[in-house]
C-alpha positions in Angstrom: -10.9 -6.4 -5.8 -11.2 -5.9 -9.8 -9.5 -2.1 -9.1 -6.3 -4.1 -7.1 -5.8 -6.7 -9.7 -5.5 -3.9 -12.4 -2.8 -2.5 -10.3 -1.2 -5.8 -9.6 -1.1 -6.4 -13.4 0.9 -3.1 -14.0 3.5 -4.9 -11.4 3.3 -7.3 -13.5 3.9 -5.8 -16.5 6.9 -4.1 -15.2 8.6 -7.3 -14.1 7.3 -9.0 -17.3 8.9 -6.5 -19.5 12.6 -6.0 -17.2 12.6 -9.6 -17.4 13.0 -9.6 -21.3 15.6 -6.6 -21.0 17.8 -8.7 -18.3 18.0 -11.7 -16.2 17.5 -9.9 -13.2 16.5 -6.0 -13.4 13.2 -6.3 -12.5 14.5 -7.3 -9.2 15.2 -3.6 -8.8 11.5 -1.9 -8.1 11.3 -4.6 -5.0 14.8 -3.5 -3.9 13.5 0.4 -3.7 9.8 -0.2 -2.3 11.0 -0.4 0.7 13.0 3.0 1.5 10.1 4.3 -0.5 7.5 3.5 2.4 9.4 4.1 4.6 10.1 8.1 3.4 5.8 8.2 2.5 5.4 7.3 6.2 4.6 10.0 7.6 2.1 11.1 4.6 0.7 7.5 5.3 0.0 8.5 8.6 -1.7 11.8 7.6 -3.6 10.0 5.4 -4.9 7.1 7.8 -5.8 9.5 10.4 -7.9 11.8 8.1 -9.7 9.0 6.8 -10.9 8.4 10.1 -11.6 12.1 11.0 -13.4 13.0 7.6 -15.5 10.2 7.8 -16.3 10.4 11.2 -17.6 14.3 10.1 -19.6 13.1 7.5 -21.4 10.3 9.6 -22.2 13.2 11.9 -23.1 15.2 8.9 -20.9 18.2 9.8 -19.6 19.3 6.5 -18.3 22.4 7.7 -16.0 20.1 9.7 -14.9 18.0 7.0 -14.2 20.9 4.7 -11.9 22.1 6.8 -10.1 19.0 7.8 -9.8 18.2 3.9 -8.3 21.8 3.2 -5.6 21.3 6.5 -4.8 17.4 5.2 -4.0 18.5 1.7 -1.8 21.5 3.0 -0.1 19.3 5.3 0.4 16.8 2.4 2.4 19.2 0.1 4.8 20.4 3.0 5.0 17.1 4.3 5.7 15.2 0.9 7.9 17.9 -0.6 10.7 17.4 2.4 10.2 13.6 1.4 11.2 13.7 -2.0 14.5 15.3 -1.1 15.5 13.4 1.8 15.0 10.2 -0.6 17.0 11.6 -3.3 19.6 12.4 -1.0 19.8 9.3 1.1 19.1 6.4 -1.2 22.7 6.1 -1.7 23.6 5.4 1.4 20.4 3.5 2.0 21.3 0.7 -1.2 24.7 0.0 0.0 24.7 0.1 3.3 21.4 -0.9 4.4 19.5 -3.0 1.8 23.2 -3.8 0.4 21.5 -4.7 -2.8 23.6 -6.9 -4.6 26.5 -5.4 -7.2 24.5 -6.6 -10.1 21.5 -5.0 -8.9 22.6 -1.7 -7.9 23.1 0.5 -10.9 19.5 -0.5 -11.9 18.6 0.1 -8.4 19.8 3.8 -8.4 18.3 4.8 -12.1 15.1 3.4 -11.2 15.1 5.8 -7.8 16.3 8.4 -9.1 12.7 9.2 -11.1 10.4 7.2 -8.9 11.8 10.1 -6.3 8.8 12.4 -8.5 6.1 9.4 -7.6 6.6 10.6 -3.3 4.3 13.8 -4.6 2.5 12.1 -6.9 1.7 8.8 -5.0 0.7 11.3 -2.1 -1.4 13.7 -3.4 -3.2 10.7 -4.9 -3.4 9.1 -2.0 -4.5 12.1 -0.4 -7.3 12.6 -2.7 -8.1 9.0 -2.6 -9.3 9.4 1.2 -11.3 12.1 1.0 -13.3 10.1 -1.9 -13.1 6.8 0.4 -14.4 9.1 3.7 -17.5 10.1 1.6 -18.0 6.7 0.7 -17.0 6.8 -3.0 -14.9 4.4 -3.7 -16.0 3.6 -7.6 -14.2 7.0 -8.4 -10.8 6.7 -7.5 -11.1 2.9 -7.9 -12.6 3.4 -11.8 -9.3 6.5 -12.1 -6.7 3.8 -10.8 -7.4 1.3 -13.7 -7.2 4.2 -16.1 -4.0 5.0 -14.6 -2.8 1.2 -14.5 -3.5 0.9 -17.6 -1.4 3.6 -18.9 1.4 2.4 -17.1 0.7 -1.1 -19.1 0.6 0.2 -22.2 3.7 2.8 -21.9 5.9 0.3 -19.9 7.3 -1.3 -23.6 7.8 1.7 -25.3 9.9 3.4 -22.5 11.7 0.2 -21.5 12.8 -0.9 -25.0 12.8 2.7 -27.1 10.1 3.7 -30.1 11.3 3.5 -33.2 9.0 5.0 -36.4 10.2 5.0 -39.8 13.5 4.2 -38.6 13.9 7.3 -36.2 14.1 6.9 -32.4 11.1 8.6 -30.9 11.7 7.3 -27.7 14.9 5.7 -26.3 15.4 2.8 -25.0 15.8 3.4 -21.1 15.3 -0.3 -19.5 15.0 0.2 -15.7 15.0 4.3 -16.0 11.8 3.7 -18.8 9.7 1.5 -16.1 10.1 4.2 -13.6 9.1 7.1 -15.7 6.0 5.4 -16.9 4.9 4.4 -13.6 5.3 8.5 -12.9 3.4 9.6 -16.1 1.0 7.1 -15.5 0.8 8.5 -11.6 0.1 11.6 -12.7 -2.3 11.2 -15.4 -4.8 9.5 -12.7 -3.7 12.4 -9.8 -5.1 15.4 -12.7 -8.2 13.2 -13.2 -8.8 12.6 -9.6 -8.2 16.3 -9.1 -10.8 17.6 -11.7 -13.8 15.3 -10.7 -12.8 15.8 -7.2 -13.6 19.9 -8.0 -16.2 18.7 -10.1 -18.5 16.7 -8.3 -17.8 17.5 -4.4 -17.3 21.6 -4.8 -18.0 22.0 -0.8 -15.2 19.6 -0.2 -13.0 21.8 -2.7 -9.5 22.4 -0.1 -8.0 25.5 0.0 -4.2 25.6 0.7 -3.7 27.0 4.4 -0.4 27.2 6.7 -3.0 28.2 9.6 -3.7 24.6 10.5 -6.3 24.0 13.2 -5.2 22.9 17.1 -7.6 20.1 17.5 -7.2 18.9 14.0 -3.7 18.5 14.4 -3.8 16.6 17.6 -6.9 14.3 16.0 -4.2 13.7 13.2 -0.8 13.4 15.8 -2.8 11.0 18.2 -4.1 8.2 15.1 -1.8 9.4 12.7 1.3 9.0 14.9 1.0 5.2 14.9 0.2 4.4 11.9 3.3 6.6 10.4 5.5 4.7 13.2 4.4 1.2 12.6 5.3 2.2 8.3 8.4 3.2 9.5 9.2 0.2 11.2 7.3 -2.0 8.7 9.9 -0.6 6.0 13.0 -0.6 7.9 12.1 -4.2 8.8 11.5 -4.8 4.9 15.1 -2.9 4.0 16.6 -5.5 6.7 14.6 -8.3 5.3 15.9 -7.5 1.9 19.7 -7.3 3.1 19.3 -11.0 4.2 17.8 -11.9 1.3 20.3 -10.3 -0.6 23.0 -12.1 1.4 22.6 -15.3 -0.5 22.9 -13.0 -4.2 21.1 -11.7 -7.0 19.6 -14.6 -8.0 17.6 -15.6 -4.9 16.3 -12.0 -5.0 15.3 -12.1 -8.6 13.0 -14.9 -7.0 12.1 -13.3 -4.2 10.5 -10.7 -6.3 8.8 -13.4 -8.8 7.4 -14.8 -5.6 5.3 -11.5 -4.6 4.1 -11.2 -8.0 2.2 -14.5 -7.1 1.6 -13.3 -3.4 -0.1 -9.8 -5.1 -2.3 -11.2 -7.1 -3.6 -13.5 -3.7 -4.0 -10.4 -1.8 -5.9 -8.7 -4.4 -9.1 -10.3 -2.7 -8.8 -7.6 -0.1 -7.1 -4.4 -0.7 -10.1 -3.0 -2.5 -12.7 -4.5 0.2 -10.4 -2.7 3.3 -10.7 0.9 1.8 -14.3 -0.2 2.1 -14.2 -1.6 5.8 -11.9 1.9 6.9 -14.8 4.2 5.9 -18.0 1.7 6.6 -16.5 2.0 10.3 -15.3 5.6 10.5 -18.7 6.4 9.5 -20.4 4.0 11.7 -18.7 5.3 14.6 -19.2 9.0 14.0 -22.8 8.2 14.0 -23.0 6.5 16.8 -23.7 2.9 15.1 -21.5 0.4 18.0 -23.2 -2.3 16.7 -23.0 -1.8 13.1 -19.2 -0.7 13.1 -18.6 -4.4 14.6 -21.3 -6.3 12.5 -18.9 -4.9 9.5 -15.6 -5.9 11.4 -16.7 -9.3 12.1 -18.3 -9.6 8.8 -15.0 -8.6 6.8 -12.7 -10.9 8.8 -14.6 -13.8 7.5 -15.1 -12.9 3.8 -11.7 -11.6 3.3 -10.3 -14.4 4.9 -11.6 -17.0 2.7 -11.6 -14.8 -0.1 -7.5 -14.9 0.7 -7.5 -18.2 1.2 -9.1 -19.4 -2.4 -6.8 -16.8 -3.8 -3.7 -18.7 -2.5 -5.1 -21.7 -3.3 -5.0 -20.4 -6.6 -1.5 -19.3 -6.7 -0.4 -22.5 -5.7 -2.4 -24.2 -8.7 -0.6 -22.1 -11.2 2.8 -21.0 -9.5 4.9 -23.5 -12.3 3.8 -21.7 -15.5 3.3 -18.2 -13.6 7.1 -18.4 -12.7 8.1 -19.7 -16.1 6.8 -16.4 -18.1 9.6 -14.2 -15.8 12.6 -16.3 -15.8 14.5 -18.9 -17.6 17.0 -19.4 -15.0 16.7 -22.5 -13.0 18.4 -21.4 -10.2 15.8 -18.3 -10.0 12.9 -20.3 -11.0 13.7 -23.0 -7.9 13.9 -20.7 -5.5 10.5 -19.0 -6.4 8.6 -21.9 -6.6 10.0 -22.7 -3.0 9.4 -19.4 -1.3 5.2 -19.5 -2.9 5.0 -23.0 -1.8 6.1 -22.4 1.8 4.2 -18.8 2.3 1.4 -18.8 0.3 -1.2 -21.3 2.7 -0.9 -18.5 5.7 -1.9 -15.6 3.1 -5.3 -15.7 5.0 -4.3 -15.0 8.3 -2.1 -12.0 6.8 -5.7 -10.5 5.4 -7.3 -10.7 8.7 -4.5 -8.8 10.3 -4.7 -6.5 7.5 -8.7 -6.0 8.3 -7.5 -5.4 11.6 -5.4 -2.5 10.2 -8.3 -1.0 8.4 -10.7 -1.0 11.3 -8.3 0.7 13.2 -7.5 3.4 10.7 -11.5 3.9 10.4 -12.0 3.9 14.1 -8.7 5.7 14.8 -7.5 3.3 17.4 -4.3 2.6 15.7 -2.2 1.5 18.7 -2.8 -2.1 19.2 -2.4 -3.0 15.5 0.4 -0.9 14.9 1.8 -3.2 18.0 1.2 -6.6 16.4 2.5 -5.1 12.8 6.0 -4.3 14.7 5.9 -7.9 16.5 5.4 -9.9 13.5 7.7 -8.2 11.3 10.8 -7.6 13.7 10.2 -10.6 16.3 9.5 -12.8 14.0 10.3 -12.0 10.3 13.7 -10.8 10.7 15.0 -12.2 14.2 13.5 -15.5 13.8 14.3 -15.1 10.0 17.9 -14.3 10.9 18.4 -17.6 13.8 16.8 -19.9 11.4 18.8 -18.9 8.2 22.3 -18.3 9.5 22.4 -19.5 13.0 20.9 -22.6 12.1 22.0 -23.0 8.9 18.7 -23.1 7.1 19.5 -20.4 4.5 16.4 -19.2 2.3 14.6 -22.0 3.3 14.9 -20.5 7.2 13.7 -17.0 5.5 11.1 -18.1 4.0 9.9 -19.9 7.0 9.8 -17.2 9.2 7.6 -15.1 7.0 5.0 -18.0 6.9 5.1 -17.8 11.1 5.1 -14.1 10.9 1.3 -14.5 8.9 0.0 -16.6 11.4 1.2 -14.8 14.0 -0.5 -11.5 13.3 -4.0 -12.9 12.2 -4.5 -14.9 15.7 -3.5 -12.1 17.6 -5.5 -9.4 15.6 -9.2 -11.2 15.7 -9.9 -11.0 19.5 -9.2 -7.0 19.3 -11.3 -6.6 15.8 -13.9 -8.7 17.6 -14.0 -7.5 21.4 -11.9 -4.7 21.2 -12.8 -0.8 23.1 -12.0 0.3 19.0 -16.0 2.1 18.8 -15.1 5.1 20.8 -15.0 8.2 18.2 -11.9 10.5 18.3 -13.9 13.3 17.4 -16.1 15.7 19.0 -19.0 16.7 16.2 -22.9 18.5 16.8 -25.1 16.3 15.4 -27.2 17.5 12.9 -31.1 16.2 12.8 -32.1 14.7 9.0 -35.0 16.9 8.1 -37.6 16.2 5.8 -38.9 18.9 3.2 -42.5 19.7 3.4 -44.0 18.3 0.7 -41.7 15.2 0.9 -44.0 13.5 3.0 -47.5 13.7 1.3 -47.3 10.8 -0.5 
């Protein structure tokens, strides 16, 4: 949780710093999230599936096995994250004006800021690539401990690349507004992926990859069949999020501005779980692969209920401070209105949006992927944007109809995910492993 509120605060230090270089720039990182998951999709998936398979290797203590799925996952990676980068740099032209149709005095910011962050598709997955194989071993302190260190750097370089370095009245550094956020969020990036890399060689040397293009037949289907999903349901997730943003941008560049002030606030809430559902993912991979039914449930029953309420003082929270929180970003009355709206209406069904979420995570652990990649397509296209759509231009509701409909989406997916975490046929392991017997030295048990 500590790790995801570091990384919320760089978000925040990028909006706080655009905010003093224009009344709405830091609008533009929201407006490009969006094509950006959806292009890492299929990377996602990768990802997701291996931390399932490693996991489930290591709970059957096959480390032959999960050396050789870690050295086909990072090869995949690079091929797979190399095409990425150039279809995004290509497309996001088209993608901003004709899809997002991000507002006129949004869209040169828009395009500056892409055209660097395009660098952050390798680096954000080769990180997260490096991440899962930490997470599947059960170390999470590493890459959690390398994230703030990377966070970090993004806070303290965000100024100097935004507003230019000046020393003894030379320019060291320009003054690059949107273009500076973006290339200290990729310096930072990379900073964290070499650290990650060398303890990663350091400390786990028989889980060292080695780059391959012979990729194995049964790995590759393990990864196809609970990757698959996972990559789908991203893909839809961040179409439906390019579409959510065209109808938010509908009503101007103001209303955006706030919609991005408003998940700040909505961030910071959910950093009560992100760092607990890496957690969840690898307690039930590795529960599964050994054969633990019980236990795998025990820990999807237990997380449901602690990062539920966690969620829900968190929002509780944001609505206690969402005034002066709102204030530090924008001066604008227009903007500030409509923020305080949109937290005020979607921040009391942030809980039920962490329980799906735990959903998610036992179902990239377990590998069963399907039925939450089902709900995650229901709530966001039934009910985000066609409900969104009916209630704030059929029946006139504007934002207020938007805003809405996210709320219902929340509630929506949380009720429908906690029978399946609970009941659900999610324990049976996608992998086929020998088990190997502990065994005990010979003088380990004299005393």
């Amino acid at each position: 949780m500590i790790v995801q509120i570091v990384h919320t605060s760089y978000n925040i230090a990028d909006t706080y710093w655009l905010s003093r270089y224009s009344d709405v720039a830091y609008a533009a990182p929201r407006q490009v999230w969006p094509f950006f998951m959806f292009i890492n999709a299929i990377a996602h998936g990768i990802a997701a599936a291996n931390m399932a398979i490693i996991s489930q290797y290591i709970g059957a203590r096959d480390y032959e096995g999960s050396k050789r799925a870690v050295s086909y996952f990072v090869s995949t990676m690079l091929l797979v994250n190399s095409a990425a980068a150039a279809v995004f740099l290509i497309l996001r032209p088209l993608v901003f004006k004709y899809i997002v149709a991000t507002p006129p005095e949004l869209y040169d910011y828009v395009m500056s800021y892409s055209s660097i962050i395009t660098l952050d598709l390798l680096l954000a997955a080769f990180t997260a690539c490096y991440s899962t194989i930490f997470q599947a071993i059960g170390d999470t302190r590493t890459p959690s401990r390398i994230g703030v260190i990377s966070a970090i750097t993004n806070i303290v370089l965000d100024p100097f690349f935004i507003f230019g370095l000046e020393v003894n009245g030379k320019k060291v550094i320009p003054a690059m507004g949107v273009a500076g956020a973006a290339i200290a969020t990729v310096l930072s990036r990379f900073i964290g992926f070499t650290i990650l890399l060398g303890v990663l060689n350091r400390k786990y040397r028989f889980l060292k990859p080695q780059l391959t293009l012979s990729i194995d037949r049964e790995w590759l289907k393990a990864t196809l069949r609970a990757g698959i999903p996972v990559t789908l349901m991203m893909m839809s997730n961040s179409l439906a999020f390019m579409f959510q943003h065209r109808l938010v941008n509908a009503f101007g560049a103001y209303v955006a501005a706030a919609f991005a002030i408003g998940f700040i606030l909505m961030d910071l809430a959910d950093a009560t779980l992100w760092g607990f559902t890496f957690a969840v993912s690898t307690m039930v991979g590795q529960a599964i692969g050994a054969s633990l039914e019980k236990r795998a449930r025990s820990v999807a029953a237990k997380s449901i209920l602690y990062i539920g309420v966690s969620t829900f003082i968190g929002s509780v929270i944001v609505l206690a401070i969402r005034s002066w929180f709102i204030g530090v970003f924008t001066s604008v009355p227009e903007i500030a209105r409509e923020a305080d709206l949109f937290v005020v209406i979607f921040a009391p069904t942030l809980a039920f949006f962490a329980i799906f979420f735990i959903g998610m995570s036992i179902g990239r652990g377990s590998g069963h992927t399907l039925y939450p990649t089902i709900v995650g397509m229901a709530r966001l296209w039934g009910v985000r944007i066609a409900l969104g759509y009916y209630l704030a231009f059929e029946l006139g509701m504007g934002t207020l109809g938007l805003w809405t409909a996210m709320t219902l989406s929340n509630l929506f997916s949380g009720v429908a995910i906690i029978p399946w975490a609970l009941r659900g046929n999610w324990v049976k392991p996608i992998v086929r492993t020998p088990r190997t017997p502990i065994t005990v030295a010979s003088g380990a048990s004299g005393k």
